[in-house]
C-alpha positions as CSV (number, residue, x, y, z in Angstrom):
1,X,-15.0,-106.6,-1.1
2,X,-13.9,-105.1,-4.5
3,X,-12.8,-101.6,-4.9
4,X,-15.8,-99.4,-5.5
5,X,-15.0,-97.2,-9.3
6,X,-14.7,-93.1,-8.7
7,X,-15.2,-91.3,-11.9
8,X,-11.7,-89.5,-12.9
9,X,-13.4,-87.1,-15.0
10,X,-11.0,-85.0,-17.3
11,X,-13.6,-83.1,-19.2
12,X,-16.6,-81.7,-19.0
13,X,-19.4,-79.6,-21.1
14,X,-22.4,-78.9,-22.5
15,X,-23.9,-80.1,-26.2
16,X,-27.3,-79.4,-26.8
17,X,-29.2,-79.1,-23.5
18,X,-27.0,-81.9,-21.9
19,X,-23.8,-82.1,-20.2
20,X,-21.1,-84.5,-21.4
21,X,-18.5,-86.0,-18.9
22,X,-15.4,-87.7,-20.6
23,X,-14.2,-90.4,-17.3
24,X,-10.6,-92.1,-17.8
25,X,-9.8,-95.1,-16.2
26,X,-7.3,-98.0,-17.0
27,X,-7.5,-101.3,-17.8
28,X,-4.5,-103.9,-18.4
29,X,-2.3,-100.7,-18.3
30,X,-4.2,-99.0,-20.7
31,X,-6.3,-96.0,-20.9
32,X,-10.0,-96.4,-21.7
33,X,-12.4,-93.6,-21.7
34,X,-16.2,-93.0,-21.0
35,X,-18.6,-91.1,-21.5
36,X,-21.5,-90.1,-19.3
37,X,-24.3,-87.7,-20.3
38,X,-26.1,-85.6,-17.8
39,X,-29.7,-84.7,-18.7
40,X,-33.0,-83.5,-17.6
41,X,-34.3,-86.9,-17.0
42,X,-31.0,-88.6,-15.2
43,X,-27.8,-89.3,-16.7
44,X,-26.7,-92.5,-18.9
45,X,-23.3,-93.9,-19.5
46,X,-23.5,-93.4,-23.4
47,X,-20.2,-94.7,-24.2
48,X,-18.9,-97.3,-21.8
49,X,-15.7,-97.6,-23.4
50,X,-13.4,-95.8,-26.2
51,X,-9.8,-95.9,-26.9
52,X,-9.2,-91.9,-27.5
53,X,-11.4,-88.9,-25.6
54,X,-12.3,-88.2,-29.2
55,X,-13.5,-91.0,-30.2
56,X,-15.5,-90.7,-26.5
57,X,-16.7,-87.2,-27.4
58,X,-17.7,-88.2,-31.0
59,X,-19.5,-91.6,-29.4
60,X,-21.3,-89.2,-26.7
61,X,-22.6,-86.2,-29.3
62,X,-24.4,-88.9,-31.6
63,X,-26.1,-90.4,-28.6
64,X,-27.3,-87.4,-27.9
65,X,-28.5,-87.0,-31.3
66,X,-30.3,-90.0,-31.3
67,X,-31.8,-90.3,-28.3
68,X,-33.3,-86.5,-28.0
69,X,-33.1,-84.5,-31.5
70,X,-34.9,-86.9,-33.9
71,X,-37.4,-87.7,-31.2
C-alpha cells in the first residue's frame, strides 16, 4: 500500500473571495510547492507544482483571475 500524501501547508490566505493554500512537499530531495484554492464551489489544486512559494502564489492568483474575475 503506498503512503497516503498529507498536505504540509506553510501558508495560507485570502485573494479575492478565495482562500489560497501554498502545500510543500519533496521530491528527489527537493522542494516542490502547490497550490490549492478553496472556494465557494469546492477547492482545485491550481498549481500542482512550482519550484519557489512565489512562483506558487503568483501561479494561484492568476488562476484565480481566470477562472472567476473575467467570467
Amino acid at each position: 500500500m503506498t503512503e497516503p500524501h498529507y498536505p504540509q501547508i506553510i501558508l495560507s490566505f485570502a485573494y479575492r473571495g478565495c482562500k489560497i493554500e501554498i502545500d510543500r512537499d519533496q521530491s528527489d530531495g527537493h522542494c516542490i510547492y502547490a497550490a490549492w484554492v478553496n472556494h465557494a464551489q469546492g477547492c482545485a489544486v491550481a498549481v500542482p507544482s512550482a519550484t519557489t512559494p512565489m512562483d506558487a502564489i503568483r501561479r494561484a492568483k492568476q488562476w484565480i483571475d481566470q477562472e472567476f474575475v473575467s467570467v
